[in-house]
PyMOL commands that place a pseudoatom at each C-alpha (Angstrom):
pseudoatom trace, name=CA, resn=UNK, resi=1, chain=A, elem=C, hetatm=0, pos=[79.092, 39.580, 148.369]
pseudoatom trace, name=CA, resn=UNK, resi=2, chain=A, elem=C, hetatm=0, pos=[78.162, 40.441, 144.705]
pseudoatom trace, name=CA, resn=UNK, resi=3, chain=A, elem=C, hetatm=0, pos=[78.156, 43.275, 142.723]
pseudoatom trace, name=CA, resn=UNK, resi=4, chain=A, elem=C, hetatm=0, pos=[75.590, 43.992, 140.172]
pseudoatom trace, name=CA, resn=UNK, resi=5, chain=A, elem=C, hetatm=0, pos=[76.080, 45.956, 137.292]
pseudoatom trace, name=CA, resn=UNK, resi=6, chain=A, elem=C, hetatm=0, pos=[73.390, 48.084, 135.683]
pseudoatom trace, name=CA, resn=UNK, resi=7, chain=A, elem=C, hetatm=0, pos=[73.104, 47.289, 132.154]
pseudoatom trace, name=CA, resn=UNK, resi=8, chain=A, elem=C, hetatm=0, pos=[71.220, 49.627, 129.873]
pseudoatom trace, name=CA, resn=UNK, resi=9, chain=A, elem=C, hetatm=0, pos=[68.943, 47.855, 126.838]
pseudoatom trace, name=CA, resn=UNK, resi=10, chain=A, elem=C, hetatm=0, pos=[67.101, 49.667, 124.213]
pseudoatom trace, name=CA, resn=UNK, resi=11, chain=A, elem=C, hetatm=0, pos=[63.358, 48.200, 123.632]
pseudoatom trace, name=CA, resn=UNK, resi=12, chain=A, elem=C, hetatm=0, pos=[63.883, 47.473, 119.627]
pseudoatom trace, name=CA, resn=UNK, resi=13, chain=A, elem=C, hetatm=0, pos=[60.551, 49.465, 117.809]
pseudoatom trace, name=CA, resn=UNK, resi=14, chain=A, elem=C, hetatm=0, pos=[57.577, 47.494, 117.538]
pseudoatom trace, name=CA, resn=UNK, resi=15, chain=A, elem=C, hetatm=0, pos=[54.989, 47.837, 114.350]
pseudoatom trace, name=CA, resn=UNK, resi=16, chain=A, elem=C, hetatm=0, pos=[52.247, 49.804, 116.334]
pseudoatom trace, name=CA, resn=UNK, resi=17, chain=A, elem=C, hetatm=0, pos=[49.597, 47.212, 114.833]
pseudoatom trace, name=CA, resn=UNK, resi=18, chain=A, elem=C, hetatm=0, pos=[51.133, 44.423, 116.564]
pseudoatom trace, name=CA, resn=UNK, resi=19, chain=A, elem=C, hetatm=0, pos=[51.395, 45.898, 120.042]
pseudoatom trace, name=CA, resn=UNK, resi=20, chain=A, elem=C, hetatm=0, pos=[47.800, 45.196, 121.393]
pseudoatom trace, name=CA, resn=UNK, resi=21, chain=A, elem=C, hetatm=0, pos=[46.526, 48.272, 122.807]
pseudoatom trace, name=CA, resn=UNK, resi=22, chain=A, elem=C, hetatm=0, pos=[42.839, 48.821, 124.192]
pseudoatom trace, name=CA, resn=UNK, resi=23, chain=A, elem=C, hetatm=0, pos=[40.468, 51.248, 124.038]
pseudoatom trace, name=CA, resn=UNK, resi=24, chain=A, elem=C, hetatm=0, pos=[40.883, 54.066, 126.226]
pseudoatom trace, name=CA, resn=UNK, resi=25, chain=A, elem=C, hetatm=0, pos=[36.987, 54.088, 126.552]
pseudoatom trace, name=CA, resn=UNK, resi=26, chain=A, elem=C, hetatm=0, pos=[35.941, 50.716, 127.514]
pseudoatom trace, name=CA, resn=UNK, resi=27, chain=A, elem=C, hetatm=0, pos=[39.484, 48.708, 127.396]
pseudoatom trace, name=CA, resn=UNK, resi=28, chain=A, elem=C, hetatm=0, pos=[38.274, 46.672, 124.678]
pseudoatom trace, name=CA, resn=UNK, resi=29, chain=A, elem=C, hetatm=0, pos=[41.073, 45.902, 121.731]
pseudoatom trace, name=CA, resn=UNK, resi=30, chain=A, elem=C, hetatm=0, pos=[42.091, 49.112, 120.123]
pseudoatom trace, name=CA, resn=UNK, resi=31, chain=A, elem=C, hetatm=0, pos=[40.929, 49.135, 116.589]
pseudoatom trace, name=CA, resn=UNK, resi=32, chain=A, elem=C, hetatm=0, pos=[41.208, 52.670, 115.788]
pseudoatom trace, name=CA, resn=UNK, resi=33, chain=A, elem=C, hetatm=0, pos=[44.708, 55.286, 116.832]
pseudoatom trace, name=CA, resn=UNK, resi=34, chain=A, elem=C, hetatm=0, pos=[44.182, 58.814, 116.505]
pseudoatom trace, name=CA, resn=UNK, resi=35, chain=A, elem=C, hetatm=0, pos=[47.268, 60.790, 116.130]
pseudoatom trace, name=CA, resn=UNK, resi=36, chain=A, elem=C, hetatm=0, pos=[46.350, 64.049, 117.831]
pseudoatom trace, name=CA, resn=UNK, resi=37, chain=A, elem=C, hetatm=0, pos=[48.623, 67.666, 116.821]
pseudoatom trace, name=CA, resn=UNK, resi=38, chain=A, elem=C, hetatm=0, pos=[50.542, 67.707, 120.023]
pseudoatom trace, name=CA, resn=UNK, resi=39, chain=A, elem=C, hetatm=0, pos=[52.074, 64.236, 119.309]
pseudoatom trace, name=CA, resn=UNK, resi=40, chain=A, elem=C, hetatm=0, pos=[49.795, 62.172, 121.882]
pseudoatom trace, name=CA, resn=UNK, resi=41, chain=A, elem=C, hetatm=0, pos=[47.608, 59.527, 120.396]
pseudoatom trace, name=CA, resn=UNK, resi=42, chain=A, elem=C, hetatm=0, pos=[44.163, 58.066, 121.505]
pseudoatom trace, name=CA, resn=UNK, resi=43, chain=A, elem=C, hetatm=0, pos=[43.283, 54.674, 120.917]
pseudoatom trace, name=CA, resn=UNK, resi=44, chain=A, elem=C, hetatm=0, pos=[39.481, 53.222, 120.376]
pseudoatom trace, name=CA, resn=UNK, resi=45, chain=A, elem=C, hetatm=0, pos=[37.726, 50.106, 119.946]
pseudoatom trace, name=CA, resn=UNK, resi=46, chain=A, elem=C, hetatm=0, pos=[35.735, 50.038, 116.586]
pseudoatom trace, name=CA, resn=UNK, resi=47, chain=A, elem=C, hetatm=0, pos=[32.306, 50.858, 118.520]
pseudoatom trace, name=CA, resn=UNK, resi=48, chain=A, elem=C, hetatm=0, pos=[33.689, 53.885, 120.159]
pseudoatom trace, name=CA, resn=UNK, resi=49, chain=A, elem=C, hetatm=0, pos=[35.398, 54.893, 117.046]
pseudoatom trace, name=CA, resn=UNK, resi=50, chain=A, elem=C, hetatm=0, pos=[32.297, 54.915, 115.004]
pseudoatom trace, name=CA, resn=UNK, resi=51, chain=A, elem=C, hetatm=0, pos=[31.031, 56.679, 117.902]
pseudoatom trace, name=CA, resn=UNK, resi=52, chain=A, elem=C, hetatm=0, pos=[33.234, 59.786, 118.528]
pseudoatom trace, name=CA, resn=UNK, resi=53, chain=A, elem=C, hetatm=0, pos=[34.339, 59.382, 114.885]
pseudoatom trace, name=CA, resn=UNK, resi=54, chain=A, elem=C, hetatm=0, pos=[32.683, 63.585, 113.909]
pseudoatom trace, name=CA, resn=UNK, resi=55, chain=A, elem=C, hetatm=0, pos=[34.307, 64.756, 117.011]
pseudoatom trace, name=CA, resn=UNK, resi=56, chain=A, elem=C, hetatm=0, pos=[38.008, 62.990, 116.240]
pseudoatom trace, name=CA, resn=UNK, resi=57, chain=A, elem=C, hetatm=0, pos=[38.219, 64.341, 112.380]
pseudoatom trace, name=CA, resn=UNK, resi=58, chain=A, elem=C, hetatm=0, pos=[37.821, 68.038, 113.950]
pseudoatom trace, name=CA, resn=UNK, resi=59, chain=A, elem=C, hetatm=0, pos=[41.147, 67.129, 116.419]
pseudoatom trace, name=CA, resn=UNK, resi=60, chain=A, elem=C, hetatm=0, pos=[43.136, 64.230, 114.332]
pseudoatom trace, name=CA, resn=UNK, resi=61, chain=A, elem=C, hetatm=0, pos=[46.208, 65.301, 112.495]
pseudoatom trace, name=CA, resn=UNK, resi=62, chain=A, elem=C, hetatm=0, pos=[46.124, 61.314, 111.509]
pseudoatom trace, name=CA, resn=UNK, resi=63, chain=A, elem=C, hetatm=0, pos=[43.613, 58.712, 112.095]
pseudoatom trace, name=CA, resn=UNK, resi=64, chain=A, elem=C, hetatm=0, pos=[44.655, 54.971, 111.376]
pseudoatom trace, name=CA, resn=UNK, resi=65, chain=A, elem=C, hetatm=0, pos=[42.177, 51.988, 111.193]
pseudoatom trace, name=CA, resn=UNK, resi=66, chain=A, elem=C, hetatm=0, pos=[44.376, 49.517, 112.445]
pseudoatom trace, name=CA, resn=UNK, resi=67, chain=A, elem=C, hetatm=0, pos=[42.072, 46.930, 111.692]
pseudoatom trace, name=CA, resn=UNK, resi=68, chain=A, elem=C, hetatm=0, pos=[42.140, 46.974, 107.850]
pseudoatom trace, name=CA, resn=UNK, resi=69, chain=A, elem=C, hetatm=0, pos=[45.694, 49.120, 108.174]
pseudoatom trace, name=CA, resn=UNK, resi=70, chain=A, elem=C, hetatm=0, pos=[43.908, 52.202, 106.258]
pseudoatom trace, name=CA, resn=UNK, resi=71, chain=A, elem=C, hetatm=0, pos=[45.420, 55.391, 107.390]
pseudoatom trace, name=CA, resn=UNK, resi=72, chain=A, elem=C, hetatm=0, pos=[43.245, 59.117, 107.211]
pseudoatom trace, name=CA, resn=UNK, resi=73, chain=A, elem=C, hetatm=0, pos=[45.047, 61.657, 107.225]
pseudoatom trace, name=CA, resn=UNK, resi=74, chain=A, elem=C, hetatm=0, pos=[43.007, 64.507, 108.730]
for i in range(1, 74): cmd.bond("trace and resi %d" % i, "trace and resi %d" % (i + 1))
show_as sticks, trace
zoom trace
């Protein structure tokens, strides 16, 4: 019988514009992170984006367009 031993890797950190993430609206690809004040983040296609865009100035403490890699600050 074998033992196996637990071995304990970190996850080396990844540019955030390479990770794909999707929209948390429709799942589409994530154009758009909003960095909200409590440290969370929402992500958005460019559709939705454009669409909440008013609402998501009000609540962003950072906003980045990771399509063109522009970043808003809020």
């Amino acid at each position: 019988m074998s033992q196996m031993t637990q071995t304990l890797t970190s996850t080396p950190p990844t540019d955030d514009l390479v990770v794909p993430f999707h929209c948390d609206r429709c799942g589409a690809l994530a154009k758009v992170r909003v960095v909200l004040a409590s440290g969370s983040d929402l992500v958005f296609c460019g559709h939705h984006a454009r669409e909440y865009e008013s609402k998501l100035r009000d609540i962003a403490v950072d906003i980045i367009d990771t399509d063109g890699e522009q970043r808003v600050t809020a």
